[in-house]
VEXDREN-765510 format. One line per 10 residues: number of its first residue (from 1); their letters; for each residue x, y negated, z of C-alpha. Coordinates in pm, 1 decimal, decimal comma, always signed. Layout:
BEGIN
NUM = a = X:Y:Z; ... $
//
This chain:
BEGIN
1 = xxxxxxxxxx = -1893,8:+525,7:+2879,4; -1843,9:+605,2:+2530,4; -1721,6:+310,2:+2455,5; -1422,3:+378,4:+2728,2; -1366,7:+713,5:+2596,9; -1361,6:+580,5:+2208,8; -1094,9:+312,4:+2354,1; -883,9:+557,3:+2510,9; -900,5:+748,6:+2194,8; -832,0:+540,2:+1988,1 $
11 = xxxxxxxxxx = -516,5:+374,3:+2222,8; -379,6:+719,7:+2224,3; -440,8:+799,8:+1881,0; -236,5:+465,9:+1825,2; +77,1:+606,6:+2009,3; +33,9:+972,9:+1857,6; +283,2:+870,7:+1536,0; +550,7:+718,9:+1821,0; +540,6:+993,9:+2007,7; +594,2:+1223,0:+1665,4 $
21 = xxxxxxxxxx = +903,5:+945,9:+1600,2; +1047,5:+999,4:+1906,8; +1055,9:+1366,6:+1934,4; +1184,7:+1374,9:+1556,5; +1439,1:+1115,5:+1691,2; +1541,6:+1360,3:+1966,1; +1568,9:+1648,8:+1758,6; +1755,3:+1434,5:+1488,8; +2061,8:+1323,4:+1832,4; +2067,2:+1738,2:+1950,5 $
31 = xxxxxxxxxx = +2143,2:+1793,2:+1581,1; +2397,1:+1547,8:+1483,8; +2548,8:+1623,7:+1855,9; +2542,8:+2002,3:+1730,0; +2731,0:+1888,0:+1398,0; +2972,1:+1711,2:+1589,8; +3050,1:+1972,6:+1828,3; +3100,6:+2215,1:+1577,8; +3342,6:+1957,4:+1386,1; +3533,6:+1924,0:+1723,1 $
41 = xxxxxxxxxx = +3599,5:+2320,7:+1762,3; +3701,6:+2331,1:+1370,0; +3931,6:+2033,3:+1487,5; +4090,4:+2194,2:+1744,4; +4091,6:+2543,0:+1554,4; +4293,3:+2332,5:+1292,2; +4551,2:+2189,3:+1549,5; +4536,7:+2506,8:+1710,2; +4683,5:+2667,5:+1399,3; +4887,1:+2390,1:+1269,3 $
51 = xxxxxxxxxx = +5116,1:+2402,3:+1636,5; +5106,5:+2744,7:+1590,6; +5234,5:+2663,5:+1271,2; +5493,8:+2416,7:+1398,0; +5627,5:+2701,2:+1652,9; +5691,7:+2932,3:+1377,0; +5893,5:+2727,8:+1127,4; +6082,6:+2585,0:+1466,9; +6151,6:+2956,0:+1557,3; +6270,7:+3003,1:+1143,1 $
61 = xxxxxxxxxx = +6482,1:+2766,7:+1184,8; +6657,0:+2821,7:+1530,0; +6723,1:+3156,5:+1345,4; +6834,6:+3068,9:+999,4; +7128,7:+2818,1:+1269,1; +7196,1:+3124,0:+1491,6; +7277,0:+3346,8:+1165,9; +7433,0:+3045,9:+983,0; +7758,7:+3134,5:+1254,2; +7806,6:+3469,1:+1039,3 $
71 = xxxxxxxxxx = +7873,5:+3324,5:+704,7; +8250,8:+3149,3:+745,9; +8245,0:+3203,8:+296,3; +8550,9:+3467,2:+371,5; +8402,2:+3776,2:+271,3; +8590,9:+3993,0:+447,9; +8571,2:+3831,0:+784,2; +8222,2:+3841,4:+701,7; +8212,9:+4207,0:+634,0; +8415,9:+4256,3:+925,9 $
81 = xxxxxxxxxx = +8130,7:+4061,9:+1159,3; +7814,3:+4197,7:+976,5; +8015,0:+4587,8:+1108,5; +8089,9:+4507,0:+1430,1; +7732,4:+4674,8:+1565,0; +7755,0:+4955,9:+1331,2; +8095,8:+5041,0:+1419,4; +8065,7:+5030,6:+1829,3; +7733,5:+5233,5:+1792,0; +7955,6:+5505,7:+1552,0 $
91 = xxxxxxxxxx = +8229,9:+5501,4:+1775,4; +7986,3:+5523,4:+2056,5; +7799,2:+5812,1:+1946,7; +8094,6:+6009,8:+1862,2; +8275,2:+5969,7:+2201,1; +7936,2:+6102,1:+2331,4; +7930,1:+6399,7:+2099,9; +8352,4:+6465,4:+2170,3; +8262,9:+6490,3:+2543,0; +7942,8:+6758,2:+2473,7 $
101 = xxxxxxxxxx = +8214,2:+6928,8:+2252,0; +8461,1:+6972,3:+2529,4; +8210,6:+7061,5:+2754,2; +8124,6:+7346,5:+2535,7; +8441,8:+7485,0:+2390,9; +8673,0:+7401,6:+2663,0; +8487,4:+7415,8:+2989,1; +8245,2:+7677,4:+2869,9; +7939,0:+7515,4:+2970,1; +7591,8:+7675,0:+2864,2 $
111 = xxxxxxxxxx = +7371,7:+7457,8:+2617,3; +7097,1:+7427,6:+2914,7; +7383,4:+7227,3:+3132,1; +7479,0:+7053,7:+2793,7; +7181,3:+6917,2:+2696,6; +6990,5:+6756,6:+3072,6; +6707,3:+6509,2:+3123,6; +6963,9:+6239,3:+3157,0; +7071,2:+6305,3:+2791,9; +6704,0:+6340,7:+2657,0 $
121 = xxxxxxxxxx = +6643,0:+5968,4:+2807,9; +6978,0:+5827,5:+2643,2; +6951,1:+5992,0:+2323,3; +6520,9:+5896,3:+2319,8; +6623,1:+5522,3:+2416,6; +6886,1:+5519,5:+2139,3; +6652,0:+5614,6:+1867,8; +6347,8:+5412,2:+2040,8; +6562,1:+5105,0:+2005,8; +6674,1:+5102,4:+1675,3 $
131 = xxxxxxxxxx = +6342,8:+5247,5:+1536,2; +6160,8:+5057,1:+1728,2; +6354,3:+4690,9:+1662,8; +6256,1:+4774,4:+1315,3; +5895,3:+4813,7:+1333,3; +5869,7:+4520,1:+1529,0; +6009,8:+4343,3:+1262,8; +5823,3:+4456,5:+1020,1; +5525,9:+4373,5:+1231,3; +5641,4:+4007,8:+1235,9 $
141 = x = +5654,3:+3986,9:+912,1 $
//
């Protein structure tokens, strides 16, 4: 019986530096699978970035075209273009501010009827838009 026991001891003594090899082996594969996952998502984090990349110069350029239309090298037909905004928004505010006149001087209306919630939301969304364009751009960059 000893002799059995001494047998099986010794056969599974034997295998005891396979079974070490294989479990290193295993551990070894989850590793280099690890590695390789991790190189995957820095892969994709990198192609990620570079479209993102590619977006932004395509948007650059769409933009540098569009604005290319307001150079024609005349400079005062450029002038003329670059006031076009400015002007309408001027002429604009000042057809707003003739009308609150009249209604004052001529048809003797109170400040409280001059000044309503309708005008508080024009005037607000006038400001808001030009202040507002601005920070955004800034934002962008």
């Amino acid at each position: 019986m000893l002799t059995f026991f001494g047998s099986l001891l010794g056969f599974l003594t034997s295998a005891f530096p396979e079974i070490l090899r294989m479990i290193g082996d295993a551990a070894d594969r989850r590793h280099e699978l690890d590695i390789l996952q991790m190189q995957m998502e820095q892969e994709k984090l990198g192609f990620q970035n570079h479209l993102e990349e590619i977006k932004i110069n395509a948007d650059t350029e769409v933009a540098k075209e569009l604005y290319k239309t307001y150079n024609s090298g005349v400079r005062w037909v450029d002038a003329l273009n670059a006031s076009v905004r400015p002007v309408l928004s001027y002429f604009f505010f000042l057809l707003y501010a003739g009308i609150k006149v009249f209604q004052f001087h001529v048809l003797n209306m109170n400040l409280e009827a001059l000044w309503t919630g309708d005008d508080q939301i024009i005037f607000a969304s006038i400001i808001s838009f030009y202040f507002g364009q601005r920070a955004i751009l800034k934002m962008r960059g």
